[in-house]
VEXKOLNU-434680 format. One record per residue (C-alpha): residue in three letters; x, y, z. Coordinates in Angstrom, 1 decimal, padded with zeros to 4 digits. Each point is the difference from the previous one (the first is absolute). Last residue first. Layout:
! residues N
  res       x       y       z
  ALA       X       Y       Z
...
***
This chain:
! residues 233
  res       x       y       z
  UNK  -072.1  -073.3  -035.2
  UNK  -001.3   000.5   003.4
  UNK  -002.5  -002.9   000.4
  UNK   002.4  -002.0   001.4
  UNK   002.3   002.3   002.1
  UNK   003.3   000.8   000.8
  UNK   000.5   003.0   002.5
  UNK   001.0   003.1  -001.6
  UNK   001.8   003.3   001.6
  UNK   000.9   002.6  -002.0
  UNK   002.5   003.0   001.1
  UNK   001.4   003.3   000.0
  UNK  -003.2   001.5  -002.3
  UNK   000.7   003.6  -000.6
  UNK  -001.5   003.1   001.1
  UNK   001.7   000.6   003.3
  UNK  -001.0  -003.4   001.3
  UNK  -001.6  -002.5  -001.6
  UNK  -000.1  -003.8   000.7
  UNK  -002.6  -002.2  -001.9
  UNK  -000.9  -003.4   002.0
  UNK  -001.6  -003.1  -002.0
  UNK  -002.4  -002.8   001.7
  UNK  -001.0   001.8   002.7
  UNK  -001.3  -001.1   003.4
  UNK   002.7   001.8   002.4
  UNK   000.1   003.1  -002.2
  UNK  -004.3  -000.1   001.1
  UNK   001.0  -000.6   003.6
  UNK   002.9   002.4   000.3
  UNK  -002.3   002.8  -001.4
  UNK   001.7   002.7  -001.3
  UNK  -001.9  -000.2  -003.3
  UNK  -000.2   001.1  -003.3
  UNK  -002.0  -003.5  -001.8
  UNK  -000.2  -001.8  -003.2
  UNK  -002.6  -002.6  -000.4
  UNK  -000.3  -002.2  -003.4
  UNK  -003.0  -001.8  -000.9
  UNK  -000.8  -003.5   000.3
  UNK  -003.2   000.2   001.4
  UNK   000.0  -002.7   002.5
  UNK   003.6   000.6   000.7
  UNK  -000.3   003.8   000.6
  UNK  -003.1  -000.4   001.8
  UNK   001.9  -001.9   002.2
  UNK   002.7   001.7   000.7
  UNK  -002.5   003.5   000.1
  UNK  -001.8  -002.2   002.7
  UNK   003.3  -000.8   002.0
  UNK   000.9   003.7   000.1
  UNK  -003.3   000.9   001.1
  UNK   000.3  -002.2   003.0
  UNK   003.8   001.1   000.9
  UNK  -001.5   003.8   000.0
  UNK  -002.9  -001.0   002.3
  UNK   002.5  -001.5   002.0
  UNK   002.5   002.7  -000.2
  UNK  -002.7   002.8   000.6
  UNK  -000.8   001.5  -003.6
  UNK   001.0   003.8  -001.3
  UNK   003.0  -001.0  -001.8
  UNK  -001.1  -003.3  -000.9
  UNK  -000.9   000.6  -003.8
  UNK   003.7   002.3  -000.4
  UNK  -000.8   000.6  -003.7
  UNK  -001.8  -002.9  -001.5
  UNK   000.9  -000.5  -003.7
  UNK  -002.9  -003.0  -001.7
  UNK   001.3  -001.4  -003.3
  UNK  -001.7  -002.0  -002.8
  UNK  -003.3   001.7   001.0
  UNK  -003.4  -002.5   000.2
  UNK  -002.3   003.3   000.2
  UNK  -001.1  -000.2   003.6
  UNK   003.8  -000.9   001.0
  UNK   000.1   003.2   001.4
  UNK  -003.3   000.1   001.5
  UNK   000.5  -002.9   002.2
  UNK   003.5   001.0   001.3
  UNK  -001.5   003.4   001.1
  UNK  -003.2  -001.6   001.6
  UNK   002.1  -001.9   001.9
  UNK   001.7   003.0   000.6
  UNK  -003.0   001.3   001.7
  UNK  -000.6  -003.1   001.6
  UNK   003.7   000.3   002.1
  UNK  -000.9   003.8   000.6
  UNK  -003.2  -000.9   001.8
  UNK  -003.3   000.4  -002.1
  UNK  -002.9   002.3   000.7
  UNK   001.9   003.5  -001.5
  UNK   000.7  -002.3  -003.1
  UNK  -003.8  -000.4  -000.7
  UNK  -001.4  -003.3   000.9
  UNK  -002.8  -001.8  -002.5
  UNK   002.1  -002.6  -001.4
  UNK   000.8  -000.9   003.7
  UNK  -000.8  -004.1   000.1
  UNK   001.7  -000.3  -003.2
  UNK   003.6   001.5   002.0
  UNK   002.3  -003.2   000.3
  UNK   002.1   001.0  -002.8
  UNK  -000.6  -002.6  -002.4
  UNK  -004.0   000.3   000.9
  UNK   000.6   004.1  -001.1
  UNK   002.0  -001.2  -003.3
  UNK  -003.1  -002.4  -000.9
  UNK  -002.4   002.5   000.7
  UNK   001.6   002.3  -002.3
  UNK   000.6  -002.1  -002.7
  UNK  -003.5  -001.4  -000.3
  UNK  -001.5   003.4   000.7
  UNK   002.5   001.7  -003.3
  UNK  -001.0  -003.1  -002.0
  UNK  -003.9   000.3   000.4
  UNK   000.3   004.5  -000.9
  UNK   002.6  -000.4  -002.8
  UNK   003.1   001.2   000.8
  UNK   001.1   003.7  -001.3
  UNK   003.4   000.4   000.9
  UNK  -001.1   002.8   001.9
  UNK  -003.1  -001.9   001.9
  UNK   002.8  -003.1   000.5
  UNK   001.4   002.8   002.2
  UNK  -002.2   000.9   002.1
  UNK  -001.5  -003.7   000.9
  UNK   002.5  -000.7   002.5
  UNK  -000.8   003.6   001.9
  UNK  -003.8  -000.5  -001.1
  UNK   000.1  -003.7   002.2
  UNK   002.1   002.2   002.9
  UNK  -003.0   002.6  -000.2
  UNK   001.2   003.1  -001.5
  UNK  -000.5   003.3   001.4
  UNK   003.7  -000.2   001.6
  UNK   001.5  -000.7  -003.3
  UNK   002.9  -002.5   001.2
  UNK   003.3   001.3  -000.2
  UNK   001.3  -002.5   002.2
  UNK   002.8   002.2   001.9
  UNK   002.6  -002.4  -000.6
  UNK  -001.0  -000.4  -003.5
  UNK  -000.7  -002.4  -001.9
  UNK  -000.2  -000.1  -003.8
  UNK  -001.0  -001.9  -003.4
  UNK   001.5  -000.2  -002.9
  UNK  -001.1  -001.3  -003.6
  UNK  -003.0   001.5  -001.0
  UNK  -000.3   003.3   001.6
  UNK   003.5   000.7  -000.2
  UNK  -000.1  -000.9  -003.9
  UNK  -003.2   002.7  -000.2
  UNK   001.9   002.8   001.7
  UNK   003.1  -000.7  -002.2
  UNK  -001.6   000.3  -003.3
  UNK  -001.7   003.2   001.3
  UNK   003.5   001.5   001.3
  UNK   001.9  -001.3  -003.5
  UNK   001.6  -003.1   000.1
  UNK   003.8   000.0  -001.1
  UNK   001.4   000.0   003.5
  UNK  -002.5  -003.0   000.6
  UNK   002.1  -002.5  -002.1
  UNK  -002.3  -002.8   000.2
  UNK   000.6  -003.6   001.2
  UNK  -001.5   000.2   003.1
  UNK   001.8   002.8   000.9
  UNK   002.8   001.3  -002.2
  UNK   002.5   003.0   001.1
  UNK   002.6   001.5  -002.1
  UNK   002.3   002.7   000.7
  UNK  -000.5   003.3   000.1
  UNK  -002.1   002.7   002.2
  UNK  -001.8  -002.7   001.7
  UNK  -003.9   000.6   000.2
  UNK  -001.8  -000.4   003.6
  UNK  -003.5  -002.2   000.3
  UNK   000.7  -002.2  -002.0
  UNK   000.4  -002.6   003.0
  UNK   003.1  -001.2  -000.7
  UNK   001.2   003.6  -000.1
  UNK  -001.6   000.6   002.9
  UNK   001.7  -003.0   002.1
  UNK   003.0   001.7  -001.6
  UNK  -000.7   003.2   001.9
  UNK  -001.3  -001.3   002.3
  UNK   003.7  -002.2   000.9
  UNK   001.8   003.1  -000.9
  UNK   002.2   000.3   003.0
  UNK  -001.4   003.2   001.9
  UNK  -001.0  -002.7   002.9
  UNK   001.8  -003.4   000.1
  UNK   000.1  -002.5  -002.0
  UNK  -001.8  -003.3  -001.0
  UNK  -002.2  -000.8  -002.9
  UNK  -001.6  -003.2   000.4
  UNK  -000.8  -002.7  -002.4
  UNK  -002.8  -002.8   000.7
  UNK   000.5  -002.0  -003.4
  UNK  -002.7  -001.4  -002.7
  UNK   002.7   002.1  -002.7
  UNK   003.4   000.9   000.7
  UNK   000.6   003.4  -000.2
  UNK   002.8   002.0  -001.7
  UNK   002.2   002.5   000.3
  UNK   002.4   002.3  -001.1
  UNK   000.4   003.1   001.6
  UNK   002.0   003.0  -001.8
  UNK  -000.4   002.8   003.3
  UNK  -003.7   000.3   001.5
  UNK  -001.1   002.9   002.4
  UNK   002.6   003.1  -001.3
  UNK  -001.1   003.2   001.1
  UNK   000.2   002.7  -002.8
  UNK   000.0   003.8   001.3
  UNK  -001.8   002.7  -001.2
  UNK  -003.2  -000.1   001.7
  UNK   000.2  -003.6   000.9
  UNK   000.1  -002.2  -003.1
  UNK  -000.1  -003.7   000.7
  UNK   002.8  -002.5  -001.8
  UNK  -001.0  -003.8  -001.0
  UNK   002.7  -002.0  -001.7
  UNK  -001.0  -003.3  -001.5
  UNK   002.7  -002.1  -001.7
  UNK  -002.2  -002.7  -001.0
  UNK  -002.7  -001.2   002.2
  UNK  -002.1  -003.2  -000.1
  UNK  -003.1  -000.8   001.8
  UNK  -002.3  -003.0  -001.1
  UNK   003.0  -002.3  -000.7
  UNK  -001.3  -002.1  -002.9
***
């Protein structure tokens, strides 16, 4: 099952009174266990759809099923809980609670879901030894350099075991060699984890190491690119 499909999705904004088109009739869809990348360049909807993928945007028609459920037809609570339990998020800016310790950062999330107490430690600690970060459970974000903080990112978004994981732009504010190391940890989480990462990026070195390429410009994808893979099927 393809965990992202799209159907003739149009998404239009309303700007006072004028309608700005973001997403024109795309069909699409996402092969699962893959490294995809959505490429274009600024203003071309690539957010946009990463939002839609994300549920976190609404399309004004069309149809759009993640993970096997037609989130257009999910009310805003129904939709708040399926975000919580089947997609996780990075963020180029981390969004990490500053408060937080980096083990409460992973931990945040399996609180909402409602994890019991021994299972949400045992997952946590696991995902912070996965990421090379056990030894700085106790850290705040504002004590961690900004390749641990998005350790910490990838940690906590696969906290509750999602079947997809978007990352918009993950590098964008990482050195290149701290940005090539992150991208070979979320590789391999990926593969250990076999869950589905789908990124907006400008990044030569994450287009460079993904499995499927999305092109969009002007609202309209001009282009998939798909390498052939075993354990894409």
């Amino acid at each position: 099952m393809y965990p992202v499909v799209f159907k003739k999705v149009v998404k239009t904004y309303h700007l006072d009174a004028v309608d700005v088109p973001a997403l024109s009739d795309i069909d699409l869809d996402i092969r699962p266990n893959c490294f995809t990348v959505i490429s274009g360049p600024s203003g071309s909807g690539k957010t946009t759809l990463l939002n839609l993928i994300g549920c976190i945007d609404r399309a004004n028609s069309g149809e759009v099923i993640v993970a096997g459920h037609d989130v257009n037809a999910m009310s805003d609570n129904a939709l708040s809980d399926f975000r919580a339990h089947h997609l996780g998020y990075i963020f180029q800016n981390f969004n990490l609670l500053p408060v937080l310790s980096t083990y409460e950062n992973v931990e945040y999330p399996l609180i909402l879901t409602k994890v019991p107490a021994a299972k949400r430690k045992e997952r946590v600690m696991a995902l912070l030894d996965a990421v090379g970060l056990a030894d700085r459970v106790h850290n705040r974000p504002g004590q961690l350099s900004g390749g641990q903080r998005q350790r910490v990112a990838i940690a906590r978004a696969l906290a509750t075991e999602p079947k997809l994981v978007l990352a918009d732009e993950p590098t964008a504010n990482l050195d290149s060699q701290t940005g090539a190391a992150i991208i070979t940890l979320m590789r391999k989480m990926q593969r250990e984890h076999q869950v589905s990462f789908v990124f907006s990026s400008h990044d030569p070195q994450v287009q460079a190491e993904a499995d499927d390429t999305i092109f969009i410009r002007d609202g309209r994808i001009i282009g998939v690119e798909r390498k052939s893979l075993e354990n894409a099927v």
